[in-house]
N, C-alpha and C positions, 0 to 999 in steps of 0.2 A: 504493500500500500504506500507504503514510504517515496519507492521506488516510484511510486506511479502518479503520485502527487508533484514528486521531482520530474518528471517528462513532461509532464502537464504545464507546470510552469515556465519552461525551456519555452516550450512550444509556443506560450503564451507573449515571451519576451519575445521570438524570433517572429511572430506574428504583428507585433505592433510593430519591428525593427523595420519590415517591410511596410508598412501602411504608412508609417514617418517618412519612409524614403518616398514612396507612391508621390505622397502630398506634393512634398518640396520638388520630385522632378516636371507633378504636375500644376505648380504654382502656378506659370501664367493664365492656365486655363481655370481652376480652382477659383482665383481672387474674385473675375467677374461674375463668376457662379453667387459664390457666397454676397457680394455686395447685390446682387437681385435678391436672393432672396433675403435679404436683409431689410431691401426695401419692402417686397412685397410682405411679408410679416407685419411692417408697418401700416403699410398701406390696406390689409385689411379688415379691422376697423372701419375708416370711413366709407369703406368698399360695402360692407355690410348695411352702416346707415346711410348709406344712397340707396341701395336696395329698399329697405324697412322701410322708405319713404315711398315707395312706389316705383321708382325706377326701373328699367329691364339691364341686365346686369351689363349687358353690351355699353348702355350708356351709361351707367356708373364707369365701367371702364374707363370706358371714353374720355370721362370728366378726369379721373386719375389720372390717365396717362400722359394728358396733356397739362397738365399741374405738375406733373414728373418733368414733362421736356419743359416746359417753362424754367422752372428751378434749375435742370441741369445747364440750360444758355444760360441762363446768367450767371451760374458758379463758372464757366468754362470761357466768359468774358470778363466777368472781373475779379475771379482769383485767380483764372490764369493766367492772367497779365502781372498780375502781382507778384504770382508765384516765379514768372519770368524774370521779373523788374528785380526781384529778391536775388534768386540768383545770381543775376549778374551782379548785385553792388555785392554779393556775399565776403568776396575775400578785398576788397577795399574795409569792412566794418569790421571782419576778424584783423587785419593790420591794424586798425584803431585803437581793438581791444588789447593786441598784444603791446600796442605802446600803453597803453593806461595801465595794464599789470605791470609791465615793467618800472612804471612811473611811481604806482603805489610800493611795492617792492622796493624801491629806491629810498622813499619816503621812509619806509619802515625799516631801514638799516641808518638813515639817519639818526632813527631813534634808539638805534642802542641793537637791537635785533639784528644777531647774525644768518642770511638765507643763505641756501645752495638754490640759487636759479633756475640752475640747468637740471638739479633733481625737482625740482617744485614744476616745472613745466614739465615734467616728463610724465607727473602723477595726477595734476591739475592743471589743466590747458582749459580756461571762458572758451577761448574761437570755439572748442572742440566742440561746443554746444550747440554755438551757431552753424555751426557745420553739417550738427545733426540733425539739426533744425530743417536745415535746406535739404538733404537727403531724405529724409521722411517727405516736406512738401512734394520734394520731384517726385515719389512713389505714385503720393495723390491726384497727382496731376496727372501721369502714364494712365491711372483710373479710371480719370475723367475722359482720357482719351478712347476710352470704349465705350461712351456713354450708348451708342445707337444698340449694340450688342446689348448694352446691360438694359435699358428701357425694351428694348424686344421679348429679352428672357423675363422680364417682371413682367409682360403683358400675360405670354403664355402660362405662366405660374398664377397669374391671379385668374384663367380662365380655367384649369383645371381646377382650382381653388373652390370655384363654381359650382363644378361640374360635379364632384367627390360627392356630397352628399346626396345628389341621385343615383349615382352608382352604387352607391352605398346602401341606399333604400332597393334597389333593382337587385342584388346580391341578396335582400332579404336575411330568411334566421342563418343561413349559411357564414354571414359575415360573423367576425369577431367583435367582442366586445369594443365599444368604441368612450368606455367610461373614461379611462386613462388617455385616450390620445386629448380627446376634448377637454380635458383638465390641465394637460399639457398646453397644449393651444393657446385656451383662456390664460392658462398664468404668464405665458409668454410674449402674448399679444397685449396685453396689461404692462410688463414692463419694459418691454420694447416703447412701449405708447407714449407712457410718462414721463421715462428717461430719455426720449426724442422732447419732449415737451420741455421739461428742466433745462434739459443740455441747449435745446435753439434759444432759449432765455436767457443762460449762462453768458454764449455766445454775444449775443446782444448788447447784454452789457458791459458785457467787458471790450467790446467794439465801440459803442458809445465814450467808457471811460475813458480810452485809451486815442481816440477822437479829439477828445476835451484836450488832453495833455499834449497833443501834437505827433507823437509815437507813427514812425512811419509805417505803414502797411495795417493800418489797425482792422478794416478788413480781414485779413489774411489773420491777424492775431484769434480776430472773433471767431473764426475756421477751426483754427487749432483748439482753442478754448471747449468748442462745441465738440468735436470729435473727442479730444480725453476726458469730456466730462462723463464719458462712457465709461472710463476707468479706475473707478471707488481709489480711493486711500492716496495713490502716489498720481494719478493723471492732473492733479491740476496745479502738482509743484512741476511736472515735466511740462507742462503747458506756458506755465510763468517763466521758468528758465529765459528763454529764447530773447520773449519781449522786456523784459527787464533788462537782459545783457543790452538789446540792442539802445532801451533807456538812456542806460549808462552810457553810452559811445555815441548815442545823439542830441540829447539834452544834459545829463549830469546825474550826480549821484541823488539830490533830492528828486528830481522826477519820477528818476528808478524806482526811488524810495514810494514815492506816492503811486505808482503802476502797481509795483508788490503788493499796497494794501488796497487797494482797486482787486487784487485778483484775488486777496483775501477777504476780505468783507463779503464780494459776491461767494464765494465759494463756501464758506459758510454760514451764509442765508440760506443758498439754495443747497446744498448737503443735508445743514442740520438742523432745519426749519420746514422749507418746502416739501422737498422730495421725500423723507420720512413720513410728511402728515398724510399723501394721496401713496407711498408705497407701503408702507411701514417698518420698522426697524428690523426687522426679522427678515428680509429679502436684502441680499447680498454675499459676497463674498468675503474670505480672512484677506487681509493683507498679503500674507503668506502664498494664497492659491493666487491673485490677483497680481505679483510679480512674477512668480514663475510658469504664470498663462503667460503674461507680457513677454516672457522672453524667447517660451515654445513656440508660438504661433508667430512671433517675429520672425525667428530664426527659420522657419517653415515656408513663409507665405510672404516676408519681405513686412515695409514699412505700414504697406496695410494691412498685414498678418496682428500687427501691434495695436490699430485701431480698433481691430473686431475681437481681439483675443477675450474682452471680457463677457460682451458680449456671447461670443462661441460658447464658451465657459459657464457663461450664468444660462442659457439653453441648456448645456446639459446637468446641469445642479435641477431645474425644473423639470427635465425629463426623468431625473432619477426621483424624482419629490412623488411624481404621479406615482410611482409606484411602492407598494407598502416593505417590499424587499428590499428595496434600496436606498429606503430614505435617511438611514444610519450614516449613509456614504454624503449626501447630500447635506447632514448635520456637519461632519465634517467640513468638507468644502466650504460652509458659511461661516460667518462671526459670529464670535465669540457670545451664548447662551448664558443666561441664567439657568441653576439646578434648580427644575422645579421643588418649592417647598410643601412641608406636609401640611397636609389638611388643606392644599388648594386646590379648585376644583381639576376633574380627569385623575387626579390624586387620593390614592383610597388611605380613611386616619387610623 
């Protein structure tokens, strides 16, 4: 038995080993799958209440689809011009920055503090951020450049979307139970919903604050903002990184200073105020699983593999929830619980 437990697990590691490799050689084709249906998830919801109002689902469609290509022209005219414009001043802003470290560093051996330079830069490099900064955009951008492919495959996904529950009815007692998928669905389409909701809000304002302060590309900031606000615990210090540094290098160390708490004030309104009251505190991931999604699905799928990771992650915490088998697996994967106390209710005294 021992023995057989031991092949079993072999088998089980040399099965994923292949399915990680699978992914990563199938990335380019993968990304724009997963970003449809990313949308479409979203997207149905109002798909549903256009329907409920009477509409025939064709023209619900309809109405989606071109609220899709709407949104996508305008992200792929004015944050891709950004994203362009960014790039190229990218390594004029990281020269800036490496002069103002080297400047503060100077400063700071004025004062009595002996540096190694050349170790401190080899461990701590600003530009490196900005760097990263622009590598991630260029990902999103290559994205947006399948936009006709991804808005095609959201079409067909929302039209089977449709179609499922009369085949479903047409299948009759032969089908399987459909308790768990629809549990699934609903909890997934729920926070899909919200945290689209939260996160364009997010965006917004920290687009506006950053407006206010002069911060170049604040567009492109509010982009960023709104995509890791998908990322509980650590997405909206990687999100501040970026525009902050570039603060520092274009207005000064006070404006930085007032961007930083521009991205803190919003971010905890909307973490630990908003988003809790319509999801509640019990939906989410540990910090722990929400890094090392960040880095699997990065390494996998490229700089939009980083954007969806938690997303991917938090689907399958809900698709483990539906089921009464695995919802131990699922407790896991979340944050951190209170031990039910005794004599509260579901608690026998």
């Amino acid at each position: 038995m021992a023995s057989y437990n031991g092949s079993s697990a072999l088998v089980a590691a040399a099965a994923f080993v292949v399915v990680v490799a699978g992914l990563q050689a199938g990335a380019d084709m993968l990304v724009p799958f997963l970003l449809s249906a990313f949308l479409a998830i979203i997207c149905l919801p109002p798909l549903n209440w256009l329907t409920s109002r009477g509409l025939s689902p064709a023209i619900a469609i309809t109405i989606i689809i071109v609220s899709l290509s709407l949104i996508g022209t305008l992200l792929g005219v004015f944050v891709g011009a950004s994203i362009a414009d960014f790039s190229r001043d990218l390594p004029a802003y990281q020269a800036r920055l490496n002069e103002q470290t080297l400047a503060f560093m100077a400063w700071l051996t004025g004062l009595g503090f002996h540096i190694d330079f050349q170790s401190l830069r080899g461990s701590f490099d600003p530009s490196q951020a900005l760097g990263l900064a622009g590598k991630l955009l260029s990902g999103f951008g290559n994205a947006l450049a399948n936009t006709f492919l991804i808005i095609l495959t959201v079409i067909f996904l929302l039209i089977e979307a449709v179609a499922l529950p009369h085949k479903w009815r047409v299948i009759g007692e032969h089908a399987p139970s459909t308790d768990a998928v629809e549990k699934f669905l609903v909890s997934v389409n729920s926070y899909l919903a919200i945290k689209s909701v939260v996160s364009m809000a997010t965006g917004i304002c920290i687009t506006v604050w950053l407006m206010l302060l002069g911060v170049d590309y604040p567009l492109l900031w509010g982009l960023v903002a709104f995509l890791f606000n998908f990322v509980p615990n650590i997405g909206s210090i990687i999100a501040a990184v970026p525009a902050v540094l570039l603060a520092i290098v274009q207005l000064g160390i006070g404006e930085a200073a007032l961007a930083g708490l521009g991205y803190v004030v919003v971010n905890i309104v909307m973490g630990n105020v908003v988003e809790p009251r319509f999801m509640g505190r019990g939906v989410g991931l540990s910090t722990l699983v929400v890094f090392m999604s960040l880095v699997f699905w990065g390494w996998i799928l490229g700089p939009v593999g980083m954007l969806l990771s938690v997303p991917l992650t938090m689907i399958v915490k809900l698709a483990l929830e539906a089921h009464d088998d695995m919802h131990w697996i699922a407790i896991l994967l979340g944050p951190d619980v209170e031990p039910a106390r005794e004599g509260s209710p579901g608690q026998k005294s």
